[in-house]
C-alpha positions in Angstrom: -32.6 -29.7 -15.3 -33.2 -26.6 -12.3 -35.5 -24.8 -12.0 -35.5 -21.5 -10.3 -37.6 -20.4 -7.7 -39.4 -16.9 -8.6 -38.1 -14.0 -6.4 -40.6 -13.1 -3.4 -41.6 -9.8 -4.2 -44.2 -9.5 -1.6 -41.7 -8.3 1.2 -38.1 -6.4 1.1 -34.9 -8.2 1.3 -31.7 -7.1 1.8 -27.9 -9.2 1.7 -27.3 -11.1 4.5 -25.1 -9.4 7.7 -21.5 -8.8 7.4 -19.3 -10.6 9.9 -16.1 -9.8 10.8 -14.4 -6.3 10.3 -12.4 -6.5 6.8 -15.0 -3.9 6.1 -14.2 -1.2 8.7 -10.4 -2.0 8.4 -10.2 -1.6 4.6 -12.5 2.3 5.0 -9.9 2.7 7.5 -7.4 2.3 5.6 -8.5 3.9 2.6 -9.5 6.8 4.1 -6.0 7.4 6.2 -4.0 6.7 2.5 -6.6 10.0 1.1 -6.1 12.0 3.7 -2.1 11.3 3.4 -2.1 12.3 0.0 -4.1 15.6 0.7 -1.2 16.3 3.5 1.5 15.3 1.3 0.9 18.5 -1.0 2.8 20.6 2.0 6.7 20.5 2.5 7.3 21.1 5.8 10.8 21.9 7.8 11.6 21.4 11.6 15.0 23.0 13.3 17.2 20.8 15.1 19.4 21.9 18.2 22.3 20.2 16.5 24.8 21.2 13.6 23.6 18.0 11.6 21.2 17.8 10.2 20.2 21.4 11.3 16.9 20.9 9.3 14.4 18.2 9.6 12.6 18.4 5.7 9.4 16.0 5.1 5.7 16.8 4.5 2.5 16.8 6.1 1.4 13.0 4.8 4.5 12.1 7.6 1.6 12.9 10.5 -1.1 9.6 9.0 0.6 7.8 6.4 2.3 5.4 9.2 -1.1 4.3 9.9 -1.6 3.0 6.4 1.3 0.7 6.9 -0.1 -0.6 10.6 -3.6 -1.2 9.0 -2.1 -2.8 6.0 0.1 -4.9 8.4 -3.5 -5.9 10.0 -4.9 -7.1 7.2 -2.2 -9.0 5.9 -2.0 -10.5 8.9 -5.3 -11.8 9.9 -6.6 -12.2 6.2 -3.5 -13.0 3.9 -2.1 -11.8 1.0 -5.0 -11.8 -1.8 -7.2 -9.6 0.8 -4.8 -7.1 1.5 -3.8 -6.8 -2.1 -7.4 -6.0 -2.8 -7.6 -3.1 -0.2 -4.7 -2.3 -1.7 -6.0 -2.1 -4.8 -8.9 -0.1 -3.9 -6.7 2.4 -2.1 -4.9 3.2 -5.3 -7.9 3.5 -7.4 -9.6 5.6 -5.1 -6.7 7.8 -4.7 -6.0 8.1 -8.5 -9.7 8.7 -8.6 -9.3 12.1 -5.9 -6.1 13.0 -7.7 -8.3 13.1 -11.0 -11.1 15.2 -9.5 -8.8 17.5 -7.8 -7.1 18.4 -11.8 -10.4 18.7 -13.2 -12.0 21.2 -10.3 -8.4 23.1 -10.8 -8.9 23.2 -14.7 -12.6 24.4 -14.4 -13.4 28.5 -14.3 -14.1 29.8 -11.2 -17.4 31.2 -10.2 -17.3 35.0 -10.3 -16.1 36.8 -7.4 -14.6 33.2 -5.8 -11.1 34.5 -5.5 -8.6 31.1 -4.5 -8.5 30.0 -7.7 -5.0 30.3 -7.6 -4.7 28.3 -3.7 -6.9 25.6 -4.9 -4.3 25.2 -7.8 -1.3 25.6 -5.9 -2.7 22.7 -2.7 -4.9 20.3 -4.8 -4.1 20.6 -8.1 -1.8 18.0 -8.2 1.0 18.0 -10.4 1.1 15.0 -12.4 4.9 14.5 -11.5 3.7 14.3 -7.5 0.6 12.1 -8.2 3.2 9.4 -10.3 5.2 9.4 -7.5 2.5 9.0 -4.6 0.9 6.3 -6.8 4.1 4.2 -7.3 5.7 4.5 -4.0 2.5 3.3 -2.3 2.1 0.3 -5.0 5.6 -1.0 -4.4 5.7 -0.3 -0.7 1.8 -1.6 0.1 2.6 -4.8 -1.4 5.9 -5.5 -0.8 5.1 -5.2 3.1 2.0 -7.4 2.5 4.5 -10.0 0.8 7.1 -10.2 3.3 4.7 -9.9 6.4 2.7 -13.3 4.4 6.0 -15.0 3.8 7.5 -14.0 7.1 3.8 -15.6 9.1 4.4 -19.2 6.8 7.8 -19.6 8.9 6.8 -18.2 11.6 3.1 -19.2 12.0 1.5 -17.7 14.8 4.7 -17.0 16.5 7.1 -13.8 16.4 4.6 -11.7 15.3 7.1 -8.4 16.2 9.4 -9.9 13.6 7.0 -10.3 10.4 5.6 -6.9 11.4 8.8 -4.7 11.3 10.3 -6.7 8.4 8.0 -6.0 6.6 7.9 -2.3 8.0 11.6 -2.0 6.8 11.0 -3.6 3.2 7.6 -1.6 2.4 8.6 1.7 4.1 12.3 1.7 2.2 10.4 0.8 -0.9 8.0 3.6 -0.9 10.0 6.2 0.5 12.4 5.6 -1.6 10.2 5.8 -5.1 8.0 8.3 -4.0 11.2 10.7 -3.1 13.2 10.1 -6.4 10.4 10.0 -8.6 8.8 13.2 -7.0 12.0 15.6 -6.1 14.9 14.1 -8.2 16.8 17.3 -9.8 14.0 19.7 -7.5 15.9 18.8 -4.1 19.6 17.8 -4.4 22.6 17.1 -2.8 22.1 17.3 0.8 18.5 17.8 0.9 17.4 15.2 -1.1 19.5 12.5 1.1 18.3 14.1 4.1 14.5 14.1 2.6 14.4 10.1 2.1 16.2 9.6 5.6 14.5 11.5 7.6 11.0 10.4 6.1 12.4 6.7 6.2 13.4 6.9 9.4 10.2 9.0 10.7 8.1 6.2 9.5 9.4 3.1 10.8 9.9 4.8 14.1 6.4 5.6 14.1 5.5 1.7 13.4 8.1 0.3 15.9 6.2 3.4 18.7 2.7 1.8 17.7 3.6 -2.0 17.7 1.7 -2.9 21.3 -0.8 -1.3 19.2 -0.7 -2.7 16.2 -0.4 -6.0 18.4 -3.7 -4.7 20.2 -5.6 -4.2 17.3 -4.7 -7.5 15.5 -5.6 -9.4 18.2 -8.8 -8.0 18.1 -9.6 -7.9 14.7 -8.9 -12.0 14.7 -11.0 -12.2 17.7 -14.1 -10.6 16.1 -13.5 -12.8 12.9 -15.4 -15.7 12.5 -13.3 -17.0 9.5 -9.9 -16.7 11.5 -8.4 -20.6 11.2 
């Protein structure tokens, strides 16, 4: 039979020090998925100097979302598949979580004389249809690239690290794009638009990961130096 020892009392304690920087990379990448969401609430339109496709149509989460797929390829990488699903996991909650708040401050009365009730409606009172899609376009895309990237490294091992990263880009990004685009705009955009939507945001998006892979390679490397636990 234990016993236990009684707590000292007589000075303060406090948990032992983090090592490593699963920490910083999971705020990170939380914080860059938020702030992506916030962005997402504006369609934007570029002109091209050609005939086709004459208009470039995405939104403003195309400017940080990227990110979120070159932090999530980091910790996949260095700390597997059950770590990144739990950032992942945390990311979602904490976005549905913001999505929440943002209905209920739109539902309550304004103060009197605050006069954007209507803008803070129209920006951050998300539509459910838009928060569905945000939500299941980044579950299917976040862990699919954090599968394929995990199966891709127990080929591979250490080796052809470009390869698991932009499979996995290709697989997540399609996935999410795809889901986010139907679920949000099917029968809002058509035709034309719609196709060009999910291309252009597809394509935007793993350009931007293939542009930041000495980056992405930068940043791994450093993350498994600083990582005590890194086999």
């Amino acid at each position: 039979m234990t016993t236990s020892v009684p707590a000292d009392r007589s000075t303060a304690r406090f948990a032992a020090d983090l090592h490593g920087n699963y920490d910083l990379v999971v705020a990170a990448f939380v914080g860059l998925l938020l702030i992506s969401n916030i962005g997402a609430t504006k369609a934007i339109a570029f002109a091209t100097p050609t005939a086709w496709p004459g208009l470039i149509v995405t939104d403003g989460g195309a400017f940080l979302f990227p990110l979120t797929y070159v932090l999530g390829d980091v910790l996949a990488e260095v700390y597997g598949l059950r770590k990144a699903r739990r950032a992942i996991i945390i990311g979602f909650v904490l976005a549905g979580i913001a999505s929440l708040t943002f209905w209920l401050v739109s539902l309550s009365p304004p103060a009197p004389g605050w006069p954007n009730q209507d803008a803070w409606a129209a920006v951050l009172g998300f539509v459910p249809r838009i928060v569905l899609a945000s939500l299941l376009g980044y579950l299917a895309g976040q862990f699919l690239n954090a599968y394929v990237l995990v199966k891709i490294k127990q080929r591979t091992a250490e080796g052809k690290l470009w390869a698991r990263l932009i499979g996995s880009t290709l697989v997540g990004e399609a996935a999410d794009t795809l889901v986010f685009c139907l679920v949000a705009f099917a029968g809002i955009l058509t035709g034309d638009t719609l196709v060009n939507y999910v291309i252009t945001g597809y394509v935007y998006k793993v350009g931007v990961e293939v542009v930041l892979l000495p980056v992405t390679y930068l940043v791994i490397r450093k993350v498994k130096d600083r990582e005590p636990g890194y086999a």
